[in-house]
DSSP file (Angstrom, degrees, kcal/mol; ACC not computed):
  #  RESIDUE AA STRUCTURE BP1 BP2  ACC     N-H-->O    O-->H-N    N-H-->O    O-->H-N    TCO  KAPPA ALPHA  PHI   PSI    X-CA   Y-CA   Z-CA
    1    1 A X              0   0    0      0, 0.0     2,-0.4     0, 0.0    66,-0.2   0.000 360.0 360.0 360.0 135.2   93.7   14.7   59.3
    2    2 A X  E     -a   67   0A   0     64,-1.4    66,-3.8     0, 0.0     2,-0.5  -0.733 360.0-137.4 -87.4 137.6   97.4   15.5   59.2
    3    3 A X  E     -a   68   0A   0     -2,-0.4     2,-0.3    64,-0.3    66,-0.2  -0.752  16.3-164.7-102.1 142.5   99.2   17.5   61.9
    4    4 A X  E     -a   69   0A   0     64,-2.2    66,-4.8    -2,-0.5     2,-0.6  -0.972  19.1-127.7-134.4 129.5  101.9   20.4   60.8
    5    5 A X  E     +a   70   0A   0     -2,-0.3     2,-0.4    64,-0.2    66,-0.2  -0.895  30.0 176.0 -65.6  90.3  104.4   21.9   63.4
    6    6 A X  E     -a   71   0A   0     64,-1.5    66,-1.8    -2,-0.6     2,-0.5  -0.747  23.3-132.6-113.3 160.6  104.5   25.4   63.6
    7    7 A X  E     -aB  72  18A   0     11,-0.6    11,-2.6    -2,-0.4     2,-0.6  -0.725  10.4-139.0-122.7 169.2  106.5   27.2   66.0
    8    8 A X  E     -aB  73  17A   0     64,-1.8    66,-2.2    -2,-0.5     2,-0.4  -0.913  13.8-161.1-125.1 115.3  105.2   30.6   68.7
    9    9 A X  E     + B   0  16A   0      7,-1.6     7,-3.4    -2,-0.6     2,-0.4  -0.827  22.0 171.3 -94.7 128.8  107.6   33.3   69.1
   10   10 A X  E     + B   0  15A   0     -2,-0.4     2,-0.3     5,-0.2     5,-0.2  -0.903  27.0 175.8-151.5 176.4  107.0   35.5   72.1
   11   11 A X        -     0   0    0      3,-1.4     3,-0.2    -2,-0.4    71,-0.1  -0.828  59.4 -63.6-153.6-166.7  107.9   38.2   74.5
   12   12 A X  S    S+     0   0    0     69,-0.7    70,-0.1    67,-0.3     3,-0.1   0.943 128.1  28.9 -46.1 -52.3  106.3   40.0   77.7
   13   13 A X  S    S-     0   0    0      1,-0.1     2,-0.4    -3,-0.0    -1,-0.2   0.709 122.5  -0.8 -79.0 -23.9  103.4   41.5   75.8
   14   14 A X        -     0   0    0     -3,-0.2    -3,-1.4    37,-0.1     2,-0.6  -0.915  51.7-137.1-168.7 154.1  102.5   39.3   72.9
   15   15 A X  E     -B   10   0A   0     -2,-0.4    36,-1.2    -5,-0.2     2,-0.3  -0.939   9.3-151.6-132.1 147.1  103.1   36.1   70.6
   16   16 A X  E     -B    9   0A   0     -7,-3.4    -7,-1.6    -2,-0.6     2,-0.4  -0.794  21.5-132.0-113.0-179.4  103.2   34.8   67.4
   17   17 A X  E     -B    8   0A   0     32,-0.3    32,-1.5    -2,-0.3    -9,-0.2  -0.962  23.9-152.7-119.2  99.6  102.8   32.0   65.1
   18   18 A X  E     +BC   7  48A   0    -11,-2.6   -11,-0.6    -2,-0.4     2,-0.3  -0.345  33.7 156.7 -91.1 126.2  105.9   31.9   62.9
   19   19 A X        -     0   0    0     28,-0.7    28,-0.5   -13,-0.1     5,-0.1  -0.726  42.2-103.4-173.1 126.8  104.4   30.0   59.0
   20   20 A X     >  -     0   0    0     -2,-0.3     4,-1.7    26,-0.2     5,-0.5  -0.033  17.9-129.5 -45.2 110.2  105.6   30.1   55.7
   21   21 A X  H >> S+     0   0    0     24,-2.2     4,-3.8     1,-0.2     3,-1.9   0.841 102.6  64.1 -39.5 -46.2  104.1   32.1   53.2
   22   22 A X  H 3> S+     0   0    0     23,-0.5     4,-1.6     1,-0.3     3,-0.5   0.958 108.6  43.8 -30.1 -73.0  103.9   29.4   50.7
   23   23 A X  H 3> S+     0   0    0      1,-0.2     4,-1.2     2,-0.2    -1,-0.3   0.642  99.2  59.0 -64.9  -4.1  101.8   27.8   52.9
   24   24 A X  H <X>S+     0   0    0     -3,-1.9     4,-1.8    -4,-1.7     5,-1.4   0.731 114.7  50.0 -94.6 -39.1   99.6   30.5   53.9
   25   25 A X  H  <5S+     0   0    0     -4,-3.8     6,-0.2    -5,-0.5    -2,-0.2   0.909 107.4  53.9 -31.0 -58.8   99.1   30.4   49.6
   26   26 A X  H  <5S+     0   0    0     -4,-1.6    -2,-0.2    -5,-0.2    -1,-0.2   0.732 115.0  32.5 -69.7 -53.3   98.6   27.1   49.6
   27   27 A X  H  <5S+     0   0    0     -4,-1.2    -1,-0.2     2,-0.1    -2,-0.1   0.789 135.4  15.8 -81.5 -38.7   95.6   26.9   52.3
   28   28 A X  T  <5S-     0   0    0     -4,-1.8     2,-0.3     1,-0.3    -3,-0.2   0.889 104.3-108.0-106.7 -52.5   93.8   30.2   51.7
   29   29 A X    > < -     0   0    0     -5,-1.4     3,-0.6     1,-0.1    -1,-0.3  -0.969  44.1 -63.6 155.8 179.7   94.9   31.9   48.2
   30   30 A X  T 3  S+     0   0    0     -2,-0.3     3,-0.1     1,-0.2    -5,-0.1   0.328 131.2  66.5 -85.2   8.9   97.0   34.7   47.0
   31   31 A X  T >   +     0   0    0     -6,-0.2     3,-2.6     1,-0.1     4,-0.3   0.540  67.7 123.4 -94.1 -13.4   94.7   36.8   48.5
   32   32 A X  G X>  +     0   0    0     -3,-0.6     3,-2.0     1,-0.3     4,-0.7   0.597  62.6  67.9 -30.1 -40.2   95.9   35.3   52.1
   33   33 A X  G 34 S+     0   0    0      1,-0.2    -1,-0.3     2,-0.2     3,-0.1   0.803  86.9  61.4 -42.5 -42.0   96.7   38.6   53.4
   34   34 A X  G <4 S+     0   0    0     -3,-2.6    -1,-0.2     1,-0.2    -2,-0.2   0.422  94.3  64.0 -79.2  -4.2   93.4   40.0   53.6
   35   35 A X  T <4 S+     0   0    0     -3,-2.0    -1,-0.2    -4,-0.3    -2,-0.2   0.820 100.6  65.1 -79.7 -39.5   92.3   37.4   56.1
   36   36 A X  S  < S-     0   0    0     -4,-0.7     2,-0.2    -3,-0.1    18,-0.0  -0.276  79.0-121.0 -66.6 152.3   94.6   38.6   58.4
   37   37 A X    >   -     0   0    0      1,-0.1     3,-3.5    -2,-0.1    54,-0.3  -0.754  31.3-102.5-109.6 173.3   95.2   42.2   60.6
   38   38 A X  T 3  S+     0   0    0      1,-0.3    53,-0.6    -2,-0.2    -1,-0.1   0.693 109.7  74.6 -29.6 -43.4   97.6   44.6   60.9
   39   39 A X  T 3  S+     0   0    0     51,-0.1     2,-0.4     2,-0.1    -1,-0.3   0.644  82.9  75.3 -56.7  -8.7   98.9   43.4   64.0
   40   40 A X  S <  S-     0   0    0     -3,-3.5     2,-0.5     9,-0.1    51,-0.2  -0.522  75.3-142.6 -95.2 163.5  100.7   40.2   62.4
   41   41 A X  E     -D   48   0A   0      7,-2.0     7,-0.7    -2,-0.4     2,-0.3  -0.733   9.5-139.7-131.1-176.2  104.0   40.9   60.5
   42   42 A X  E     +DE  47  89A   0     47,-0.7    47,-0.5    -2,-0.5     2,-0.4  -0.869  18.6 167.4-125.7  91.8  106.0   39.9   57.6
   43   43 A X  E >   -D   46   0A   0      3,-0.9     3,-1.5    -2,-0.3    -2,-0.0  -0.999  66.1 -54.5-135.0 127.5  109.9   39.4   57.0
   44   44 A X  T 3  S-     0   0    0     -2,-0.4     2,-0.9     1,-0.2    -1,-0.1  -0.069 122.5  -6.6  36.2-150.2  111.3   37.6   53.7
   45   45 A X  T 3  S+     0   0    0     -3,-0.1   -24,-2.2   -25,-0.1   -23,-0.5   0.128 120.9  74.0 -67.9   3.0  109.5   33.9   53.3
   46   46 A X  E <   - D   0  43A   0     -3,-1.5    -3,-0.9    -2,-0.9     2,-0.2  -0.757  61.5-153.0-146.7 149.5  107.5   33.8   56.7
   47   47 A X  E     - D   0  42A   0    -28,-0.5   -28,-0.7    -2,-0.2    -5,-0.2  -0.457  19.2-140.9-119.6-176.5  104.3   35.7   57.9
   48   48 A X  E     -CD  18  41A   0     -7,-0.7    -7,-2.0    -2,-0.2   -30,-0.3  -0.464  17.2-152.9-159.2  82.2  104.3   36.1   62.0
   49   49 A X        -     0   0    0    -32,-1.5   -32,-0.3    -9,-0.2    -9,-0.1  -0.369  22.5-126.7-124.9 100.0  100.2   35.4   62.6
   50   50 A X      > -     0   0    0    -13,-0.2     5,-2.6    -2,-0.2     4,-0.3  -0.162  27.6-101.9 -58.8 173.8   99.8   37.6   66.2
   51   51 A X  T  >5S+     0   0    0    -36,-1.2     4,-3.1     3,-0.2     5,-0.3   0.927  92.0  45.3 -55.4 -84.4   98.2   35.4   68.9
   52   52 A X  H  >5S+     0   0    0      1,-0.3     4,-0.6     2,-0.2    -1,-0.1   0.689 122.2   3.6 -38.3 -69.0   94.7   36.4   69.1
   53   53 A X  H  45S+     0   0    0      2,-0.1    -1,-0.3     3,-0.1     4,-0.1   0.825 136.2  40.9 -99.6 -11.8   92.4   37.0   66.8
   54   54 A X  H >>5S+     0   0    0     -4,-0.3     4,-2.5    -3,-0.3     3,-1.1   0.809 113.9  54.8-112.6 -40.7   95.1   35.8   63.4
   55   55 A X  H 3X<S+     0   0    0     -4,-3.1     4,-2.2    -5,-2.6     5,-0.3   0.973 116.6  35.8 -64.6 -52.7   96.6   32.8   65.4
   56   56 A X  H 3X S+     0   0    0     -4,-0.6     4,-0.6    -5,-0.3    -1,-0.3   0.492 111.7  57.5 -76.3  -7.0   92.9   31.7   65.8
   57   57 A X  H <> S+     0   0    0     -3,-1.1     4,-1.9     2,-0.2    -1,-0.2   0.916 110.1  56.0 -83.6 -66.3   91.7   33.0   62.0
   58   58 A X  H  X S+     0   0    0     -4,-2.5     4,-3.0     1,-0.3     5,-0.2   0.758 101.3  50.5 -41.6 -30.6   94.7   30.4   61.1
   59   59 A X  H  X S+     0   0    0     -4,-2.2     4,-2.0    -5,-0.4    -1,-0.3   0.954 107.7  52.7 -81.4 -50.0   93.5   27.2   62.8
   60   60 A X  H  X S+     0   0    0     -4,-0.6     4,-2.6    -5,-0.3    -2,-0.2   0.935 107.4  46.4 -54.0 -43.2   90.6   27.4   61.5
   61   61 A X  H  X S+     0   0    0     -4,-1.9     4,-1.3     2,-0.2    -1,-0.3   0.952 117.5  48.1 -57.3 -44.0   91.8   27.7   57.7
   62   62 A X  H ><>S+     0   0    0     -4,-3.0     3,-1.7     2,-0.2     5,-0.9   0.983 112.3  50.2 -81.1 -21.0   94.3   24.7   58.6
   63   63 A X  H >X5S+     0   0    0     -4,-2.0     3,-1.6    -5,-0.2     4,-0.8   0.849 107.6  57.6 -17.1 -85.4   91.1   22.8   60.2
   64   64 A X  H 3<5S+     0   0    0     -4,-2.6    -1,-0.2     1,-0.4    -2,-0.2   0.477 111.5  38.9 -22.4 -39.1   89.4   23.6   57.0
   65   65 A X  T <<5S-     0   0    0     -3,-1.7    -1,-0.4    -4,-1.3    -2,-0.2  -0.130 118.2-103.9-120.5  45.7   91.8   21.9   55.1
   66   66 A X  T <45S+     0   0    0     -3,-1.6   -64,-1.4     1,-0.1     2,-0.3   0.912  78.1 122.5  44.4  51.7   92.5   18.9   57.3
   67   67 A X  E  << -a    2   0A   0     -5,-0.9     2,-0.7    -4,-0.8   -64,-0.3  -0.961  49.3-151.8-152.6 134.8   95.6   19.8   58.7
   68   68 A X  E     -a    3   0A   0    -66,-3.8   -64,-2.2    -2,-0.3     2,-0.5  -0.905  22.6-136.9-123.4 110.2   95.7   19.9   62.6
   69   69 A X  E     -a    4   0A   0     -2,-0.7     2,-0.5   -66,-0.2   -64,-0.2  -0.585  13.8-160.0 -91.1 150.9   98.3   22.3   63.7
   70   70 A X  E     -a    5   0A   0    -66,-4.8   -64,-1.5    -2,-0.5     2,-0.3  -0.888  13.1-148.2 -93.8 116.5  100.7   21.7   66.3
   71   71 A X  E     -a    6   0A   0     -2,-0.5     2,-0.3   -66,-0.2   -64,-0.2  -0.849   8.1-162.3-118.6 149.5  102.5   24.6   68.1
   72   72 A X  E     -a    7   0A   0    -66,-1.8   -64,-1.8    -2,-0.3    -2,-0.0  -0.988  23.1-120.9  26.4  36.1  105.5   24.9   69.4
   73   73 A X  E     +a    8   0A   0     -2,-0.3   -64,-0.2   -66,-0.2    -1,-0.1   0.040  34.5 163.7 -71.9 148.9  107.5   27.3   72.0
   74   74 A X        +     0   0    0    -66,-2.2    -1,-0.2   -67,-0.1   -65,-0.1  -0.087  27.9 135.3-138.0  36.0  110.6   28.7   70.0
   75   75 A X        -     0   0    0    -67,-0.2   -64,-0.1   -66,-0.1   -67,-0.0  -0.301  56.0-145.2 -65.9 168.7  111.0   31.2   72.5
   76   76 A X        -     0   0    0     -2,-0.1    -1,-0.1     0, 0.0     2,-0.0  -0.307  49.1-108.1-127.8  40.4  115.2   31.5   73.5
   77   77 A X  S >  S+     0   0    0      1,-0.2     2,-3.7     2,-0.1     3,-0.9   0.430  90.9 122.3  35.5  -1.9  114.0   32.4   77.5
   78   78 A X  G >   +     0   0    0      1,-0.2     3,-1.0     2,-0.1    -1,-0.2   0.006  30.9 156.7 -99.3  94.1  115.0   35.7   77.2
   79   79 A X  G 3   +     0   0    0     -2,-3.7   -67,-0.3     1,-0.2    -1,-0.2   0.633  58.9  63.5 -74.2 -21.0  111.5   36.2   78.1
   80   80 A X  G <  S+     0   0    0     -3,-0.9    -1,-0.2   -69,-0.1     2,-0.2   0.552  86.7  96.5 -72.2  -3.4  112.1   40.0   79.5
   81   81 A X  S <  S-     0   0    0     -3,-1.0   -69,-0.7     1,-0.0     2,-0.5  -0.404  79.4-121.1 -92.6 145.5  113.2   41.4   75.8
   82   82 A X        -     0   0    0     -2,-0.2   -71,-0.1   -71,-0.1    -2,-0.1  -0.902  38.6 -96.8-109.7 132.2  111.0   42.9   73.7
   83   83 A X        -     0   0    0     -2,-0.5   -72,-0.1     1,-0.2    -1,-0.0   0.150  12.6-158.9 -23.0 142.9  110.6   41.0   70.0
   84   84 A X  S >  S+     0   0    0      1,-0.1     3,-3.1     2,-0.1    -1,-0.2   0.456  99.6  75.6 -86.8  -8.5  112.5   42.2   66.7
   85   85 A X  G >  S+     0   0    0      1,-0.2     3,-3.0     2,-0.2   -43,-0.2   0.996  89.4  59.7 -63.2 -31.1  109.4   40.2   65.1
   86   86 A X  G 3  S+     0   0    0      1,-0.4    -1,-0.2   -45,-0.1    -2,-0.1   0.617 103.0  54.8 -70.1  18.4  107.7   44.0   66.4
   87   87 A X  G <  S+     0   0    0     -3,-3.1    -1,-0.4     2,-0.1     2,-0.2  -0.159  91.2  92.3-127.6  17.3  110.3   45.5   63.9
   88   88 A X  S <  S-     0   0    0     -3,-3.0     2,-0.7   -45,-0.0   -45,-0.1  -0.569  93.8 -68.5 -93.3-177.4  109.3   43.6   60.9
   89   89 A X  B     -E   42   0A   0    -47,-0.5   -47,-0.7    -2,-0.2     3,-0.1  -0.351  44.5-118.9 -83.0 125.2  106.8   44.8   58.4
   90   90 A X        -     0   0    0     -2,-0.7     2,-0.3   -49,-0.2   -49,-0.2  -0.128  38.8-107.2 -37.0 153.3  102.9   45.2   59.4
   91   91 A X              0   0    0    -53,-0.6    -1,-0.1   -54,-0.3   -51,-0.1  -0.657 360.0 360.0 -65.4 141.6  100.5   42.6   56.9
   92   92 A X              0   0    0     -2,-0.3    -1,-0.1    -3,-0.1    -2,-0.1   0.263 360.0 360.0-148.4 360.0   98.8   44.9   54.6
């Protein structure tokens, strides 16, 4: 099994899992979207896979394909701030 880096964006309320659409292709399909819910977002090359129920849909898929992810803080402490990731565009 191979390990992949991915990095967790967060604020008071909530986190994500920051991962490149390309790869999100790669492991599940062009359908990739439809594994995921509303709650994750989207801006230009990079999906933002909320904690709960999408970070945990996602390990499994990179399980599935032998790839053990590793995550990451890439919070910037200012841990009182509320995300812009909750300004990017819903998965649909």
């Amino acid at each position: 099994m191979t390990s992949r880096t991915f990095r967790v964006y967060s604020d008071p309320g909530h986190a994500w899992v920051k991962v490149s659409k390309a790869f999100l292709e790669r492991i599940i399909g062009k359908d990739w979207r439809k594994v995921f819910t509303p709650f994750s977002y989207e801006r230009g090359d990079h999906a933002y896979l909320e904690e709960d129920e999408d970070a945990s849909r996602f390990v499994n898929w990179c399980r599935a394909n032998s790839i053990e992810p590793i995550f990451k803080d890439a919070s910037t402490g200012a841990a009182t701030k509320r995300s812009r990731i909750r300004a990017y565009a819903p998965l649909s």
